[in-house]
CHARMM-style PDB file with segment names, atoms N, HN, CA, C and O in Angstrom:
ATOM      1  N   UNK     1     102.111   0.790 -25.449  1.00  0.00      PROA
ATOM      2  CA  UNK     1     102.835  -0.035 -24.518  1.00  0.00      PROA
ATOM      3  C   UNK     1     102.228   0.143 -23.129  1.00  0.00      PROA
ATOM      4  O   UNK     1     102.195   1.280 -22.660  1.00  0.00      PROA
ATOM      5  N   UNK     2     101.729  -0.924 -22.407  1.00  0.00      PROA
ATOM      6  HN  UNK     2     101.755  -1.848 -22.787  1.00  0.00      PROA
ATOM      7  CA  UNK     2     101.002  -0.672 -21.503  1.00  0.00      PROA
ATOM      8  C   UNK     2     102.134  -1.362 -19.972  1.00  0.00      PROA
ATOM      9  O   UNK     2     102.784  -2.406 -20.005  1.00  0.00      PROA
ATOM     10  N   UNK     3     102.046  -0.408 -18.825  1.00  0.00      PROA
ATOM     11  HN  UNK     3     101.517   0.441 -18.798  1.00  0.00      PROA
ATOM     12  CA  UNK     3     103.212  -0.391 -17.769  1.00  0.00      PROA
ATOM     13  C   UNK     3     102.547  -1.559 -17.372  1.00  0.00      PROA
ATOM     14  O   UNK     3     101.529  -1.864 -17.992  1.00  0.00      PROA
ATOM     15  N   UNK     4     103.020  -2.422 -16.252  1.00  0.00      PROA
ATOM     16  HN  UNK     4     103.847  -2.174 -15.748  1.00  0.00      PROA
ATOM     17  CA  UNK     4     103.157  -3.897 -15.813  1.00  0.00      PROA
ATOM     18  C   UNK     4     103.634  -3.697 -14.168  1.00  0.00      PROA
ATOM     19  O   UNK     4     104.696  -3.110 -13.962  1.00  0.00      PROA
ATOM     20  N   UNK     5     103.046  -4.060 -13.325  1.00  0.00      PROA
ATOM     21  HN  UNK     5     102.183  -4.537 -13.492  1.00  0.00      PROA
ATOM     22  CA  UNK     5     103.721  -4.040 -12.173  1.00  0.00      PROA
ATOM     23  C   UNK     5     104.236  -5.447 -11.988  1.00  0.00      PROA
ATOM     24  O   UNK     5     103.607  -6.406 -12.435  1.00  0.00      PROA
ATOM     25  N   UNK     6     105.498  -5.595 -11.262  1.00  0.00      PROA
ATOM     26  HN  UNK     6     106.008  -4.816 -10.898  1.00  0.00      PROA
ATOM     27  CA  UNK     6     106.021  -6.982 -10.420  1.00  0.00      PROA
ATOM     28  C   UNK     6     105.477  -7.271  -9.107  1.00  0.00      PROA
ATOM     29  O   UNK     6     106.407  -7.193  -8.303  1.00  0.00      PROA
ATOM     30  N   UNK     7     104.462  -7.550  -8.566  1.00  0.00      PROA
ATOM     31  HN  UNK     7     103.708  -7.613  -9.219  1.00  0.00      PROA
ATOM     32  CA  UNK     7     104.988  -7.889  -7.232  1.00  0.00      PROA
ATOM     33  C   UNK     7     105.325  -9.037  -6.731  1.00  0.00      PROA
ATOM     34  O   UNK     7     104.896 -10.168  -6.959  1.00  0.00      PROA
ATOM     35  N   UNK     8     106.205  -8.618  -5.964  1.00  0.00      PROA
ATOM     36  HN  UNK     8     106.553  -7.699  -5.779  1.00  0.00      PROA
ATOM     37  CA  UNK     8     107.195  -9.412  -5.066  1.00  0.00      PROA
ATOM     38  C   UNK     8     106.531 -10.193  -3.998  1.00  0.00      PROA
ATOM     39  O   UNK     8     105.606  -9.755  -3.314  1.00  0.00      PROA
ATOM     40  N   UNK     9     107.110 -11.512  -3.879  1.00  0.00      PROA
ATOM     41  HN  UNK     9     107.861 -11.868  -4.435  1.00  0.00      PROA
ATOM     42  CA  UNK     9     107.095 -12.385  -2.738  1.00  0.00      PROA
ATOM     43  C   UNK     9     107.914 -12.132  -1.427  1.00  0.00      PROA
ATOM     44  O   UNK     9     107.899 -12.923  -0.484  1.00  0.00      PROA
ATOM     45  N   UNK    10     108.655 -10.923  -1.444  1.00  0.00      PROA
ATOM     46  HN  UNK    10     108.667 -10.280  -2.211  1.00  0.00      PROA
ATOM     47  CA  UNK    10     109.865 -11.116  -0.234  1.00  0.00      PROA
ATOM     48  C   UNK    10     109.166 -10.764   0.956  1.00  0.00      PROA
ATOM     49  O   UNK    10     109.769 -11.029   1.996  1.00  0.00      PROA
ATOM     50  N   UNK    11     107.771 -10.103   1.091  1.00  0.00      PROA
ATOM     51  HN  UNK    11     107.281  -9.888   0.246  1.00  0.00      PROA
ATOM     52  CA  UNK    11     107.389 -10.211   2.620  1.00  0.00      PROA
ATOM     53  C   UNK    11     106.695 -11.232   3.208  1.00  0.00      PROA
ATOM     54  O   UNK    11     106.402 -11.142   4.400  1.00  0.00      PROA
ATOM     55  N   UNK    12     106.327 -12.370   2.441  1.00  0.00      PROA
ATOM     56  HN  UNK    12     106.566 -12.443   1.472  1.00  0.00      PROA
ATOM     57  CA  UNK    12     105.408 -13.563   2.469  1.00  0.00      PROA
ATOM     58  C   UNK    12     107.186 -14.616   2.774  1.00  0.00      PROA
ATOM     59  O   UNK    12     107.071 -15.594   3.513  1.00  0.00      PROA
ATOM     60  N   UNK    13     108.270 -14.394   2.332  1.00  0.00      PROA
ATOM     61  HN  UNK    13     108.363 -13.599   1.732  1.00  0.00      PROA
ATOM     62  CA  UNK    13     109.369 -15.384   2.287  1.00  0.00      PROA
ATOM     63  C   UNK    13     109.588 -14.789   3.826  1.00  0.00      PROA
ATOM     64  O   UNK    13     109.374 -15.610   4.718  1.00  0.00      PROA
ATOM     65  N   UNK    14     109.984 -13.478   4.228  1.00  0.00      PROA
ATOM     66  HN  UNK    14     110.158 -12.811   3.504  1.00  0.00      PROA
ATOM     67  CA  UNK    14     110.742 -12.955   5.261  1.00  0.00      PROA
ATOM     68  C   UNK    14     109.443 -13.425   6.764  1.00  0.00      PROA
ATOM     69  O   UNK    14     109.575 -13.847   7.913  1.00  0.00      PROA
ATOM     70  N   UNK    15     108.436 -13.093   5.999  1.00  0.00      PROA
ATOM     71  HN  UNK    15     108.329 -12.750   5.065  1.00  0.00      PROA
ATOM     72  CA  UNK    15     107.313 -13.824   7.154  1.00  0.00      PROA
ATOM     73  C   UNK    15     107.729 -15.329   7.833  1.00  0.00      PROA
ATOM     74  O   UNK    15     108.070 -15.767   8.931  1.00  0.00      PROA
ATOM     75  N   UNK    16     107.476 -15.833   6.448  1.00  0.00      PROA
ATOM     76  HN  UNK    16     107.200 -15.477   5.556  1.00  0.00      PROA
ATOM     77  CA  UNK    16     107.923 -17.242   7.049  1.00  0.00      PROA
ATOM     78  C   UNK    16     108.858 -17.743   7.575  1.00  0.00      PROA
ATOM     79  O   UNK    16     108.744 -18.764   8.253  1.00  0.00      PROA
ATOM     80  N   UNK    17     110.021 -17.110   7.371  1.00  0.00      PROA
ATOM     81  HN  UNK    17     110.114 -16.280   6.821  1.00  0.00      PROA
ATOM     82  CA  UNK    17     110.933 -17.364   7.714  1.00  0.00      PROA
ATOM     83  C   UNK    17     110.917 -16.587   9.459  1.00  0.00      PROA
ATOM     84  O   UNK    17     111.533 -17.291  10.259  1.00  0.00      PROA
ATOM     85  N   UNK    18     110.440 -15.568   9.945  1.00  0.00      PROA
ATOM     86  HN  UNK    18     109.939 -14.996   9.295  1.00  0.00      PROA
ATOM     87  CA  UNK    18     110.268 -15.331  11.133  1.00  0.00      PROA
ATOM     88  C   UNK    18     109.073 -16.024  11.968  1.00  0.00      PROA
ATOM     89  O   UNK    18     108.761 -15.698  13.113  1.00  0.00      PROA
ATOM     90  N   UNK    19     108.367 -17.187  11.083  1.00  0.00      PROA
ATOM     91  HN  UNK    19     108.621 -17.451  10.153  1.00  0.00      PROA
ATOM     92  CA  UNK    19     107.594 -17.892  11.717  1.00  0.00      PROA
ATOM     93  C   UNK    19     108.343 -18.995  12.080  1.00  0.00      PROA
ATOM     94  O   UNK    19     108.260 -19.717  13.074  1.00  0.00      PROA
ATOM     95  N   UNK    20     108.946 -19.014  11.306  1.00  0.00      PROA
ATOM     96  HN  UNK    20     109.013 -18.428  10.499  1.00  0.00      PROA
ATOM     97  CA  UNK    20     109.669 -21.123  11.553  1.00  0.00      PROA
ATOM     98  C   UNK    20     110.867 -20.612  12.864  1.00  0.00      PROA
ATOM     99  O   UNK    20     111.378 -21.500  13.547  1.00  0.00      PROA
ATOM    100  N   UNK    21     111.253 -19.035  13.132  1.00  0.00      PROA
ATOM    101  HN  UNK    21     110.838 -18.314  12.578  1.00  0.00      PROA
ATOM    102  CA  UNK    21     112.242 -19.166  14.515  1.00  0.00      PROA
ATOM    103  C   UNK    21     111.148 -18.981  15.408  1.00  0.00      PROA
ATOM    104  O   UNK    21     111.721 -18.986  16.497  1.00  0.00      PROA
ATOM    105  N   UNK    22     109.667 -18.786  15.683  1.00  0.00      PROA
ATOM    106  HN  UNK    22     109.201 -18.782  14.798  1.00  0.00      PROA
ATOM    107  CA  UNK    22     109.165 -18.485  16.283  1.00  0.00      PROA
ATOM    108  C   UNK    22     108.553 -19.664  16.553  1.00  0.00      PROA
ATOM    109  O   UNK    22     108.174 -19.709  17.723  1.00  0.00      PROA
ATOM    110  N   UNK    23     108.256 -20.854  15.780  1.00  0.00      PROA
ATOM    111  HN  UNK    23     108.564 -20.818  14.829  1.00  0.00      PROA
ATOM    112  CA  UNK    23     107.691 -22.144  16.503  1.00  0.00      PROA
ATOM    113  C   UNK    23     108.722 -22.719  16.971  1.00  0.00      PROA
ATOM    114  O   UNK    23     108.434 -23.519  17.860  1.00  0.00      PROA
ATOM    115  N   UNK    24     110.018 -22.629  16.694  1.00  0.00      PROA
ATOM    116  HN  UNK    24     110.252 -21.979  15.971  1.00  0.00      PROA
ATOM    117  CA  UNK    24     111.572 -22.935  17.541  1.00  0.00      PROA
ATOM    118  C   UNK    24     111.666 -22.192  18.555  1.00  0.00      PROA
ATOM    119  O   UNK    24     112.553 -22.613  19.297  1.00  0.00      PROA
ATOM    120  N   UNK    25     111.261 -21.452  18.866  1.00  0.00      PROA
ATOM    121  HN  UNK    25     110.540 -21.111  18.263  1.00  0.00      PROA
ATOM    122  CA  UNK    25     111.084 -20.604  19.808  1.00  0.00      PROA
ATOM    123  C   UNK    25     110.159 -21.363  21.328  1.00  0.00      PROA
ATOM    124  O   UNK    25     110.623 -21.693  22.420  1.00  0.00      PROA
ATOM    125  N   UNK    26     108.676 -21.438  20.785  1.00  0.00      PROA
ATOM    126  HN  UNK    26     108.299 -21.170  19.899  1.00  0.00      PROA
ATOM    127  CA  UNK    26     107.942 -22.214  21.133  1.00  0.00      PROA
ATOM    128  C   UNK    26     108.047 -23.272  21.826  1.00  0.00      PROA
ATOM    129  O   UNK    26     107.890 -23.644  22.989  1.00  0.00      PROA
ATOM    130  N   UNK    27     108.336 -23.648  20.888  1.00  0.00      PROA
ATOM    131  HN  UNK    27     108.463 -23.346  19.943  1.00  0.00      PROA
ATOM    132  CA  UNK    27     109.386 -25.687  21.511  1.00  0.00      PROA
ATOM    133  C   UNK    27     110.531 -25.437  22.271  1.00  0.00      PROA
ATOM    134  O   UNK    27     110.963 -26.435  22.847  1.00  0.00      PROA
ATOM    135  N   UNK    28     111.239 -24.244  22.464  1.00  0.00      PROA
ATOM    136  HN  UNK    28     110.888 -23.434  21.996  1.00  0.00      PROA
ATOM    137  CA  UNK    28     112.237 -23.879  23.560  1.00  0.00      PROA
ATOM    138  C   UNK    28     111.257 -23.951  24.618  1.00  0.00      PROA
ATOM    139  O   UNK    28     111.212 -24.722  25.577  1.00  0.00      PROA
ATOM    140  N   UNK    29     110.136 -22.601  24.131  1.00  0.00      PROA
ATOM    141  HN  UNK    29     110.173 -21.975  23.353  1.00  0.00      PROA
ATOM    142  CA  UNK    29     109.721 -22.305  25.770  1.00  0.00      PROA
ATOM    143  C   UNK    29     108.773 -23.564  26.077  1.00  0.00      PROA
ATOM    144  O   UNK    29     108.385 -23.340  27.224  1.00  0.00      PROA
ATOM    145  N   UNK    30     108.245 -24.674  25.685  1.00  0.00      PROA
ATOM    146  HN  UNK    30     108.560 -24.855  24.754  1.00  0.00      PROA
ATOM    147  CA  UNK    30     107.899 -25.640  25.684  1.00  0.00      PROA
ATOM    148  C   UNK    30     108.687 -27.001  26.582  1.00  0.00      PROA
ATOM    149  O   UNK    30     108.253 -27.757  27.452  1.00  0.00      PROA
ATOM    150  N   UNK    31     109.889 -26.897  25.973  1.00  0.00      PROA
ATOM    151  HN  UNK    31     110.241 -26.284  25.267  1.00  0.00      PROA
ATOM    152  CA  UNK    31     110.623 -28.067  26.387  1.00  0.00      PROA
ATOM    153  C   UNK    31     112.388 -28.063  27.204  1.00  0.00      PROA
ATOM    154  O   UNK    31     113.286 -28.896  27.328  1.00  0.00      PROA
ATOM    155  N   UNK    32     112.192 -26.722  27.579  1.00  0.00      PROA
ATOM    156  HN  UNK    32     111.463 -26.045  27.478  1.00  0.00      PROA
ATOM    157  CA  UNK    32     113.400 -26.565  28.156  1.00  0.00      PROA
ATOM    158  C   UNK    32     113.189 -27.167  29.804  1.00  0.00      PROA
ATOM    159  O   UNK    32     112.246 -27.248  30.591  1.00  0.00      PROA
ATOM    160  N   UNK    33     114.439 -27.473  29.805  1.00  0.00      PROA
ATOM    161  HN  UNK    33     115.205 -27.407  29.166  1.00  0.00      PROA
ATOM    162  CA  UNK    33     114.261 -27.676  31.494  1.00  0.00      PROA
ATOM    163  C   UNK    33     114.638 -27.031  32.701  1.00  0.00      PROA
ATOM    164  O   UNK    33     114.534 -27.465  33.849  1.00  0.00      PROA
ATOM    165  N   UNK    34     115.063 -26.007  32.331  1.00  0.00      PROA
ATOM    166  HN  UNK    34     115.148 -25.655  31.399  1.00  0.00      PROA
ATOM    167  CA  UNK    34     114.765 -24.721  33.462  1.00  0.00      PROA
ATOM    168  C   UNK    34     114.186 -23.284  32.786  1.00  0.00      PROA
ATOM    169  O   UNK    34     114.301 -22.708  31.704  1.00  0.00      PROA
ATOM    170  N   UNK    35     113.462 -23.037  34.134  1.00  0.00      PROA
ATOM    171  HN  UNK    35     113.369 -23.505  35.013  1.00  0.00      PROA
ATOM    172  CA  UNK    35     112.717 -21.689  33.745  1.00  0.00      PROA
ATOM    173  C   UNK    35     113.290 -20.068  32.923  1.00  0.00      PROA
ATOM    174  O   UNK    35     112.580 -19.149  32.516  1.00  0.00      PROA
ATOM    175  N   UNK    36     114.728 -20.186  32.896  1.00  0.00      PROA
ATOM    176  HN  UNK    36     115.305 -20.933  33.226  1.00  0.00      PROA
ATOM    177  CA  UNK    36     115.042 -19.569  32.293  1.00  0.00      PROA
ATOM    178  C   UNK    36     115.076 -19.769  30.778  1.00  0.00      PROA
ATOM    179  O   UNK    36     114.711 -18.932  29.953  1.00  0.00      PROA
ATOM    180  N   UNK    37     115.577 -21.023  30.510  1.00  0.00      PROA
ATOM    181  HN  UNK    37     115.874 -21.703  31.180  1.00  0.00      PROA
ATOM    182  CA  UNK    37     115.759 -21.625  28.842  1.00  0.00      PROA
ATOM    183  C   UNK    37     114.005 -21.537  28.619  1.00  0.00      PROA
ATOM    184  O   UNK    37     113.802 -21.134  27.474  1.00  0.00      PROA
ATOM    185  N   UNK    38     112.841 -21.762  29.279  1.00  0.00      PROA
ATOM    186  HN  UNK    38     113.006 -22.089  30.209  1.00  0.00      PROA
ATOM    187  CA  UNK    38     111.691 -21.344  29.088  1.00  0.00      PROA
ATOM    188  C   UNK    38     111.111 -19.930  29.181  1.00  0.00      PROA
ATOM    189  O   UNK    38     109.970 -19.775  28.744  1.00  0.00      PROA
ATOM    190  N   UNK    39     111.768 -18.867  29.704  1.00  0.00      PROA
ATOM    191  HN  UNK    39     112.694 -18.992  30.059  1.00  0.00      PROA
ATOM    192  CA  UNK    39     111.763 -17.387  29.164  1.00  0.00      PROA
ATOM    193  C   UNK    39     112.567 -17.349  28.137  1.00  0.00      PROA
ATOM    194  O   UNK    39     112.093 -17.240  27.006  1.00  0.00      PROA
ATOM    195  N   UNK    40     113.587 -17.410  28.294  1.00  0.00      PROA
ATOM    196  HN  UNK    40     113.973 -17.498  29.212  1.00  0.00      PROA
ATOM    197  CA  UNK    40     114.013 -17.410  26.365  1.00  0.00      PROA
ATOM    198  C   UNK    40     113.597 -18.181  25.622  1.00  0.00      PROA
ATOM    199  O   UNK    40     114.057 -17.891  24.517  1.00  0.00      PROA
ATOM    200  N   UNK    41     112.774 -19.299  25.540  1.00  0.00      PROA
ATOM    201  HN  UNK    41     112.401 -19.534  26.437  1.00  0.00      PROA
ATOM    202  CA  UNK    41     112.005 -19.540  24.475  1.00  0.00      PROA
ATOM    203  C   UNK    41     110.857 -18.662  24.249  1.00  0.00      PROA
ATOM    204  O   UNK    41     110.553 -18.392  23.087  1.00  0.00      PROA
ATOM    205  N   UNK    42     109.985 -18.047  25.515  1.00  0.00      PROA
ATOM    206  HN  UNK    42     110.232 -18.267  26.459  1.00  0.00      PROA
ATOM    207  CA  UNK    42     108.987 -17.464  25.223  1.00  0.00      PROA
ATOM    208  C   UNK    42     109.360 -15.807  24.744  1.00  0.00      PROA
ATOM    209  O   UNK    42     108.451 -15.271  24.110  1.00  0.00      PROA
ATOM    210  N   UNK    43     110.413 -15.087  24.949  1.00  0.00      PROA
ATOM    211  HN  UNK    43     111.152 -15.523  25.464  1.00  0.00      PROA
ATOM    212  CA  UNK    43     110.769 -14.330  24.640  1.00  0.00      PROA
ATOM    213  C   UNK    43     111.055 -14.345  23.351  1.00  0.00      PROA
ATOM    214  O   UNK    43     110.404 -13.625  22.594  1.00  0.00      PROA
ATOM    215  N   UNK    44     112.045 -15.135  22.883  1.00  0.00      PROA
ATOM    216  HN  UNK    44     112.574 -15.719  23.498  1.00  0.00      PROA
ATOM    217  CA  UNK    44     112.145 -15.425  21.336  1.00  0.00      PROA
ATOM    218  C   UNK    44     110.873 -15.461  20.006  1.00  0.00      PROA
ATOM    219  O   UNK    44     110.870 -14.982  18.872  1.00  0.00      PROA
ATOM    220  N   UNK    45     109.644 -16.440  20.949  1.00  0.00      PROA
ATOM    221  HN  UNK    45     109.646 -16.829  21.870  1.00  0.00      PROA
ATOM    222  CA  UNK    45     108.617 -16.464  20.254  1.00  0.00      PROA
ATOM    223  C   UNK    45     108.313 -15.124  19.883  1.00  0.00      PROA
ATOM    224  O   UNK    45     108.259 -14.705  18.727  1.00  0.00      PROA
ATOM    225  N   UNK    46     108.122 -14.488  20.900  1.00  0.00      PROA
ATOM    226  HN  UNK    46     108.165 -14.828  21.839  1.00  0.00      PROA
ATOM    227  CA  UNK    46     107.102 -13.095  21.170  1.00  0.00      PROA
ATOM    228  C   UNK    46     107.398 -12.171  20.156  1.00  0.00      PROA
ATOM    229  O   UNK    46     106.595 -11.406  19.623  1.00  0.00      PROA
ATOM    230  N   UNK    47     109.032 -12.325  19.834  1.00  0.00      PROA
ATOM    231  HN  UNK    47     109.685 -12.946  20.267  1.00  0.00      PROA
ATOM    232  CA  UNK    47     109.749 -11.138  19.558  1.00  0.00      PROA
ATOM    233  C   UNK    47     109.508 -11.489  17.826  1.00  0.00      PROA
ATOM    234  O   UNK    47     108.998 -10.610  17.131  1.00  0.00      PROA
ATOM    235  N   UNK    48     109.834 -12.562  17.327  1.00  0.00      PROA
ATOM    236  HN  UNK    48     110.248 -13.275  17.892  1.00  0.00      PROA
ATOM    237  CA  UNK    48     109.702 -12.919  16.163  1.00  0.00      PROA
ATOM    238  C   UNK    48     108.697 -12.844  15.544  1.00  0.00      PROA
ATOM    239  O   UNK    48     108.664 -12.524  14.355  1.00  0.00      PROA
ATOM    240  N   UNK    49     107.375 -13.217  16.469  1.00  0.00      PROA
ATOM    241  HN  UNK    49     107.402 -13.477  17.434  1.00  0.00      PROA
ATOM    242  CA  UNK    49     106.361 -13.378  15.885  1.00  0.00      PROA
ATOM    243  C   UNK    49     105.908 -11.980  15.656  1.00  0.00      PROA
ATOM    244  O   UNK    49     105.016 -11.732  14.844  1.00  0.00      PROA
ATOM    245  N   UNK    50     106.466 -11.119  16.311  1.00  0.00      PROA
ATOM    246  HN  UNK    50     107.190 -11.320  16.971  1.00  0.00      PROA
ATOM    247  CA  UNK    50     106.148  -9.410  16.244  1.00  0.00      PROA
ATOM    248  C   UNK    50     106.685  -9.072  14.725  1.00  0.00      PROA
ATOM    249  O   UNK    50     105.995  -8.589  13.828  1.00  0.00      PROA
ATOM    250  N   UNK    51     108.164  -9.459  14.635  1.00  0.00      PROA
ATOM    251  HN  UNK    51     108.725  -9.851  15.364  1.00  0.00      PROA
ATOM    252  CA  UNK    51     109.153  -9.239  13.664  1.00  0.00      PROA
ATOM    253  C   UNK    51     108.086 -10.053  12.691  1.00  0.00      PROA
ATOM    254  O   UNK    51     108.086  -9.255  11.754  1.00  0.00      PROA
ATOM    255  N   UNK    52     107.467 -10.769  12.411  1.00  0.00      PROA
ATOM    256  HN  UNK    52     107.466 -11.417  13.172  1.00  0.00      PROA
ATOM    257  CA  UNK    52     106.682 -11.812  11.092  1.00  0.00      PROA
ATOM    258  C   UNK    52     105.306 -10.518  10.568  1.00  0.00      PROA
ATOM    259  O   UNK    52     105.146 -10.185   9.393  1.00  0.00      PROA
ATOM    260  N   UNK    53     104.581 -10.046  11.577  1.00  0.00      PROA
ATOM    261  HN  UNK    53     104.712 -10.316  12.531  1.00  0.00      PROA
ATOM    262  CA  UNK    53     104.106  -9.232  11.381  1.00  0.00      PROA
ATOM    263  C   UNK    53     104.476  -8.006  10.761  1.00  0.00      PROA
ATOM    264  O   UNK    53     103.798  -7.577   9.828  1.00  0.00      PROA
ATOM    265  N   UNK    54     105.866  -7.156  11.336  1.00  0.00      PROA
ATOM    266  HN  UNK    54     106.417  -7.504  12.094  1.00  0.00      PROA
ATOM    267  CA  UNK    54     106.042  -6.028  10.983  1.00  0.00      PROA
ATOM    268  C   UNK    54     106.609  -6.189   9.402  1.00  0.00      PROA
ATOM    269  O   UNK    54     106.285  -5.274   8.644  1.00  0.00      PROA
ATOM    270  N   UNK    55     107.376  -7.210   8.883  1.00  0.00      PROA
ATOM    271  HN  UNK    55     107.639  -7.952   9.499  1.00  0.00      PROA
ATOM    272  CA  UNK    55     107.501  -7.713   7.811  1.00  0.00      PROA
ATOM    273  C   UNK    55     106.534  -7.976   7.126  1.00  0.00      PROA
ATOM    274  O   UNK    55     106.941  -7.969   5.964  1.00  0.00      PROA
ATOM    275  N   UNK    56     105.043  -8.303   7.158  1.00  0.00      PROA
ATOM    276  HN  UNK    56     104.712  -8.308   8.102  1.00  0.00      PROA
ATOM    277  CA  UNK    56     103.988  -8.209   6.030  1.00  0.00      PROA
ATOM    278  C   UNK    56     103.930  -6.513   5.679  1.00  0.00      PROA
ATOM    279  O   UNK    56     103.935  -5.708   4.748  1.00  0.00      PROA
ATOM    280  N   UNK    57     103.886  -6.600   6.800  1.00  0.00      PROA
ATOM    281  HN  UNK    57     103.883  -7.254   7.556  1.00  0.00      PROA
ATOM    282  CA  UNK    57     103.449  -5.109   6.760  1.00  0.00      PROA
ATOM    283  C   UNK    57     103.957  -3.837   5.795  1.00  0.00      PROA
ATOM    284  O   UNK    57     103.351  -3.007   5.117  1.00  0.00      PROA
ATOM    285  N   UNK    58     105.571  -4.135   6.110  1.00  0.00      PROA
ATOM    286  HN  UNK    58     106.063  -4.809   6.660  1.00  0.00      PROA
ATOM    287  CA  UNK    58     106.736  -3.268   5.581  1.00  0.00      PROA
ATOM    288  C   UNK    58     106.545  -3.629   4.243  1.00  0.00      PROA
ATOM    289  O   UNK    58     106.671  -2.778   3.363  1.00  0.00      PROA
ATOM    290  N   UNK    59     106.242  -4.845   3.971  1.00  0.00      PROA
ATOM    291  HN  UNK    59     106.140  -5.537   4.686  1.00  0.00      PROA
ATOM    292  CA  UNK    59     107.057  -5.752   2.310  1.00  0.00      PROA
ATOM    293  C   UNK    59     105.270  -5.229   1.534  1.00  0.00      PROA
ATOM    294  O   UNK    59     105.239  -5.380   0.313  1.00  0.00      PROA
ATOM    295  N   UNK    60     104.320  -4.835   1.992  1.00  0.00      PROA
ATOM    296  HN  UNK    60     104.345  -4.712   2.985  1.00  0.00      PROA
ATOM    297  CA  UNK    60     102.735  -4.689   0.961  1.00  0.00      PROA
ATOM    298  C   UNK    60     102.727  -3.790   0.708  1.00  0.00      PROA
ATOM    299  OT1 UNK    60     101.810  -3.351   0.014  1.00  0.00      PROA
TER     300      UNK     60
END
């Protein structure tokens, strides 16, 4: 009987999913109309797109 590994998709799902708030993010800091709603968009990006990374990372 020979052992079998599973691997999992959940750091490739959790990625993406911290990519799609991070181009929402984007289009905040993109299209807001004051400079603050444009630091919290760019803040949001920054932070997520960090969080998309540390999630490949954690989930391989």
């Amino acid at each position: 009987m020979s052992e079998g590994s599973i691997e999992s998709d959940k750091g490739l799902g959790v990625m993406l999913a911290f990519v799609a708030v991070t181009l929402v993010g984007a289009v905040v800091m993109y299209g807001a109309p004051t400079q603050l709603g444009r630091a919290w968009g760019f803040g949001a990006a920054i932070v997520f797109a960090l969080l998309a990374v540390v999630a490949v990372q954690l989930f391989d």
